[in-house]
N, C-alpha and C positions, 0 to 999 in steps of 0.2 A: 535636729542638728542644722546647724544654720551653717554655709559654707563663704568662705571668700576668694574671690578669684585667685585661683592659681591652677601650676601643673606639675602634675605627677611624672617624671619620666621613668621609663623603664630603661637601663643602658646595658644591650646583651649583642652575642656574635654569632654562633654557631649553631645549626639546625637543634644538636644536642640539650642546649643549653634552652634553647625554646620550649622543647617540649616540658623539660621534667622542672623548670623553675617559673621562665616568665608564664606560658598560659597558664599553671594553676594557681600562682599567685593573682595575675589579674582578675581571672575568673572570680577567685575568692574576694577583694579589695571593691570589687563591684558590686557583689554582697553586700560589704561591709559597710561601703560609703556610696550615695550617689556620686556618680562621675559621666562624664561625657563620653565616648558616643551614645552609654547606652543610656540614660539618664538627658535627653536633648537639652536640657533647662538649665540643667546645673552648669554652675560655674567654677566647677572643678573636673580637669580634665585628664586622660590618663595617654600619654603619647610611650611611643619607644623606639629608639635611636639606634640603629645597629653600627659598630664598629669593625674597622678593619681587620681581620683575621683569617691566617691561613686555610687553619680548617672551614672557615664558610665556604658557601657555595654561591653564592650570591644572588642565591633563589631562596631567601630566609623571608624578604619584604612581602614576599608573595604567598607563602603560607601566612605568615603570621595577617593580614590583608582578611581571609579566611576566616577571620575566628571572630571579625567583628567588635574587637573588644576596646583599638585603641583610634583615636581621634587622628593623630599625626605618625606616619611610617618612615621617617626618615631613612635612606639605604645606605650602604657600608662605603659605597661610592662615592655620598655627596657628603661624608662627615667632618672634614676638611674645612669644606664649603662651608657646612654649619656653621661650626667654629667662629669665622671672619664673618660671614653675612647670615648670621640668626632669620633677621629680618626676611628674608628671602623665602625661607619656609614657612611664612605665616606669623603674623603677632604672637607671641611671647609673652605671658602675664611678669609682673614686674615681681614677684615672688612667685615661689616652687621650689622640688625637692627632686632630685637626680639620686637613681637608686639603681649602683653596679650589680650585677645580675650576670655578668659571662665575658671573656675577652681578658683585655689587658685591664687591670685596674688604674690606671692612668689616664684610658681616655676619659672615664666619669668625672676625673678631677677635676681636668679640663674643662668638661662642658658645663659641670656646676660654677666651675671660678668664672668661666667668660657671660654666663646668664645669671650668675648672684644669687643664684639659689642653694638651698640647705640640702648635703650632701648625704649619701647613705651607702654601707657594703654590705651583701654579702658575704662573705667568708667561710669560705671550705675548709680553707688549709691555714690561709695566713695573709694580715691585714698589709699592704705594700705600704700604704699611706695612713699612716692612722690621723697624725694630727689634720690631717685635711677630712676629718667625717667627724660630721656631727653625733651621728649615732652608728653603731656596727652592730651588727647580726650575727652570728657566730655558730657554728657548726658544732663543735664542740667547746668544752673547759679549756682544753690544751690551746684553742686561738686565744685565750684571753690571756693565759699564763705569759704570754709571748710578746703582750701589749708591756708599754710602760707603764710603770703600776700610777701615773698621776691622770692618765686617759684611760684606765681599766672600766671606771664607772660608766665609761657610753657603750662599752660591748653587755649587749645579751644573748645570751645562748638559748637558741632555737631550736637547733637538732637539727637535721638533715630532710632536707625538702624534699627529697626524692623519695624516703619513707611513706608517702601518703600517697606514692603510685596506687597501692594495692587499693584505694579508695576506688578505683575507675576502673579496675579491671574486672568489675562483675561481669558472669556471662550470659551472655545477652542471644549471644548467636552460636550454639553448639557446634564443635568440627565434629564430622563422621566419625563415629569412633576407628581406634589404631592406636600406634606408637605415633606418635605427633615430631616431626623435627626442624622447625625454625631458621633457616640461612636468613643472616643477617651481614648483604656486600658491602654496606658502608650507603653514606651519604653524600658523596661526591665524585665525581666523576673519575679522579685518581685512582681512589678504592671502588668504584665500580668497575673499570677499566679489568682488574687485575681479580678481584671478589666475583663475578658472575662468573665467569668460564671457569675459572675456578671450582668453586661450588657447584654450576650446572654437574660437573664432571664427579664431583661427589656423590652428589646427589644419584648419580647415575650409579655408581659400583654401589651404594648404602641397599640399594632398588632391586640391584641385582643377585645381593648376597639375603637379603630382609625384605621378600616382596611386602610384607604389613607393613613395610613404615609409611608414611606420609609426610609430604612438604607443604612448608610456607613459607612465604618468602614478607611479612609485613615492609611498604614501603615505607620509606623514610619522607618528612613532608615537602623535602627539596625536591624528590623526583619523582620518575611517573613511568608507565610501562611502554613506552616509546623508548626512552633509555634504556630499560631495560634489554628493550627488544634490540637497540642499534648493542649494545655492549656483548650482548650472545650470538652476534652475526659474525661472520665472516670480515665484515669491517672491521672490526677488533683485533688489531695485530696478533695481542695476546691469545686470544678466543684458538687461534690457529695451532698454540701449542698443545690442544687440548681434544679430548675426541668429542668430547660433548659440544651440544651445543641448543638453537631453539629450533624447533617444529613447526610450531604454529605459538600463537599468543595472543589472548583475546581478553579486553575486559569486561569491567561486573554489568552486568543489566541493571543495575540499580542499586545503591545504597545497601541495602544487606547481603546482597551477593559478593561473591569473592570471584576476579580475576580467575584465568586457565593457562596455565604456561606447559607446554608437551614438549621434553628435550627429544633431541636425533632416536634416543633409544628410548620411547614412549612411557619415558616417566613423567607423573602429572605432579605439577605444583602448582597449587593455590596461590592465588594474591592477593593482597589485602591493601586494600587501597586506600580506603579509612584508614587517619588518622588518630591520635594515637593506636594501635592496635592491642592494648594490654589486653582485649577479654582473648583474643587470639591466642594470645602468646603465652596467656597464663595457662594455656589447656597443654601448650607444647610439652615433653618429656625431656628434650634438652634443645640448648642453640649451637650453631655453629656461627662465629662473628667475625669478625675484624675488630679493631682497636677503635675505641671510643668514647663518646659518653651512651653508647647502648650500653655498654657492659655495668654500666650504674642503672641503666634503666630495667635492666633483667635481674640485676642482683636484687631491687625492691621488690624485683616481682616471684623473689628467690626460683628462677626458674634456671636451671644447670647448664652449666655454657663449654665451648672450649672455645679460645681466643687464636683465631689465626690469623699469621702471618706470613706470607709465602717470599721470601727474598730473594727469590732468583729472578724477580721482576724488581728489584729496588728504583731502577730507575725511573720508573714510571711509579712509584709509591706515594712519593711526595706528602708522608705521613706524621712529618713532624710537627710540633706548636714551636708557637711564639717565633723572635727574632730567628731562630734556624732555618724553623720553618719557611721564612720568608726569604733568606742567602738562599737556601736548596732549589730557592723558584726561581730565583735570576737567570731569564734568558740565554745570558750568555758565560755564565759559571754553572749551569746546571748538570751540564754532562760530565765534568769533572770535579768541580768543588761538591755539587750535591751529592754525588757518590762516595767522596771523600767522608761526608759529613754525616750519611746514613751508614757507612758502614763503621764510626767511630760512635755512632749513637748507641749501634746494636751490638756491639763490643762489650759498651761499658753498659747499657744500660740495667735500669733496675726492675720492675715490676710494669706492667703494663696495659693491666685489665685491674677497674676502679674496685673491685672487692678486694685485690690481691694488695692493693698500694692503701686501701685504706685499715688491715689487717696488718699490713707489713709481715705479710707470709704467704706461700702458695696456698689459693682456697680452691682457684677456678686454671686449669692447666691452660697454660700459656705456650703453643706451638709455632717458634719463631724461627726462620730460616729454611732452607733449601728441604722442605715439605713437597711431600706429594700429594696429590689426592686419593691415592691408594692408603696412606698412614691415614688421612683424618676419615676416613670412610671406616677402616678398622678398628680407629681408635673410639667412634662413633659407636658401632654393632656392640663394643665392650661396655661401651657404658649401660645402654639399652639391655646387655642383658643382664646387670648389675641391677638390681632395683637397690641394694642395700647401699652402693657406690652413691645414685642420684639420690636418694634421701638425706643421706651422710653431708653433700654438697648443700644440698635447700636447706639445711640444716646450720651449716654452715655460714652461708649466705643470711637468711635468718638472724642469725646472731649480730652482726655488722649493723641493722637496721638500728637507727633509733627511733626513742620515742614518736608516734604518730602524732600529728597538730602541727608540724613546722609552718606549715603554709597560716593557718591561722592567728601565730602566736605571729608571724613577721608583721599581716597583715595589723594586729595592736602594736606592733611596735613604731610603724608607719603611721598610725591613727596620733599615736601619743607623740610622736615628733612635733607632728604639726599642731594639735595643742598647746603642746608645752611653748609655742614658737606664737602663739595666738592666729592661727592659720584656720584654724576649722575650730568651731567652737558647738 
């Protein structure tokens, strides 16, 4: 395969959307085709551009850094920049392909029309921009039903990329046996803020009533147990409404070891500091979460979740996407408009956790508002002693998955763009 200069980009936002789209598509695309960085020679390269969005953390550039997979990191900071001065981040082949992957799908638009390169989506739900893509990738039948039928021929349906989680979650590294239970505080500092004392404090009564269970806490690849450790302190305004709290907290000796986290009342939790963490998590019995894209990442790994949300901290939540998302941050309307706007979200809102919105019915219980840690520790033990409950759920969840191979079938579909285009021959 003879290749011609150009470049691949990846254009993604949110720690979520890193793990269960861009690295195993890269992973897989570098299989599939040499490319640069890992490929020195070649003259096809494979960069990715993060965008501005709420839910980042703005510690995405620095996981994805990690994985060695892409040539140019562009941050959510300097996307702007890009835009107007290309040139600034380095030469720029005079052909290329821009493929949205997470965020707004606007900003791909943009950065494919200002670099002149051939455009590609994604598609979960529903195409924003179709006549600006060359070719669309499609999650299900129902995105294409929704195209106009004289662009319908550039969507192909792929199935769900997050289905081929269960590829990577072999177990590698056995937990002690037990009942296994999963906290899962989110990925940013908002929902960490409000998720660790929280959950510490769970975790504490689940310990008390069920001394066999056992925690873990898998991080997420924006943070680290320094945060951790500041979010279960005393620092932690929050942390204060809460009896629990941390002890001590130490991490792994080494790559296959797991983190030690010991709350006030000498419960042990595990940490998993490896990334992705799926052989962990697939041993778990159930999760307890926040709102996410974990809840898409646990539903492929059909492992039983309950979704919390605790609203007597709304303020400091700052949980919502897109343009809201963004008014609820404003500085100086935050303590009144953002309040305003989170408690009309959670009014009206509809489903909240990615199994339940991709079902369009309750699969995985969704526990939203003025929550104690007393109820999700109960409503926890009940599940636990249900085994016919969490298999019913895995079951459930299960069914949701599609077909396995999305990751493969995008990667042809990317190969054949750039043919069809005489780009890679």
């Amino acid at each position: 395969m003879s290749n011609n200069s150009l470049a691949i980009i990846f254009v993604s936002n949110g720690p979520g959307e890193l793990t269960t789209w861009v690295k195993p598509l890269a992973q897989e695309l570098h299989k599939q085709v040499n490319l640069r960085p890992k490929a020195h020679n070649c003259s096809i390269s494979l960069n990715l551009v993060l965008v501005p969005c709420p839910n980042a953390t703005g510690k995405e550039s620095i996981a994805a850094k990690k994985w060695l997979l892409f040539e140019k990191i562009t941050k959510a900071k300097n996307f702007w920049e890009l835009l107007l001065k290309p040139k600034k981040f380095g030469a720029w082949p005079s052909q290329g392909l821009v493929i949205f992957l997470g965020g707004d799908q606007f900003w791909s638009v943009l950065l494919s029309a200002r670099l002149g390169y051939l455009h590609m989506t994604y598609a979960e739900w529903i195409v924003r921009w179709p006549f600006w893509n060359n070719r669309i990738v499609a999650m299900s039948e129902s995105i294409v039903k929704k195209l106009p039928r004289r662009i319908q021929h550039r969507c192909s349906v792929i199935g769900d990329l997050t289905a081929d989680l269960t590829k990577t979650a072999k177990i590698d590294n056995p937990l002690p046996a037990g009942k296994w239970i999963a906290l899962m505080p989110g990925s940013k500092s908002a929902k960490l803020k409000v998720g660790i004392p929280f959950f510490l404090d769970v975790a504490d009564k689940i310990s008390k009533s069920m001394p066999d269970c056992q925690f873990l806490i898998p991080l997420a690849p924006t943070t680290n147990i320094d945060e951790i450790k500041y979010f279960g302190s005393r620092k932690n305004p929050i942390s204060k409404q809460y009896e629990s709290g941390i002890k001590s907290i130490t991490k792994a000796k080494n790559e296959e070891a797991r983190g030690i986290l010991i709350t006030k009342n000498s419960t042990v939790i595990l940490i998993q500091e490896k990334h992705p963490a799926y052989s962990d998590l697939s041993q778990c019995d159930i999760a307890l979460t926040t709102v996410g894209a974990n809840t898409a990442e646990l539903g492929s790994l059909n492992i039983p979740m309950i979704v919390v949300v605790p609203t007597q901290h709304i303020l400091v939540m700052e949980a919502w996407d897109g343009f809201v998302g963004l008014i609820a941050r404003l500085p100086i309307l935050k303590w009144c408009l953002g309040l305003l706007i989170s408690l009309m979200k959670l009014k009206n809102r509809g489903f909240m956790a990615w199994p339940n919105i991709s079902a369009k019915r309750m699969i995985v219980p969704e526990r939203i508002g003025h929550i104690t840690t007393t109820q999700i520790a109960e409503e926890t033990i009940n599940w636990l002693n249900s085994p016919s409950r969490l298999l019913g759920q895995r079951q459930d969840l299960e069914s949701l998955r599609g077909d396995k191979g999305a990751t493969k079938k995008f990667c042809k579909q990317i190969i054949n763009l750039l043919e069809e285009k005489k780009l890679l021959k």
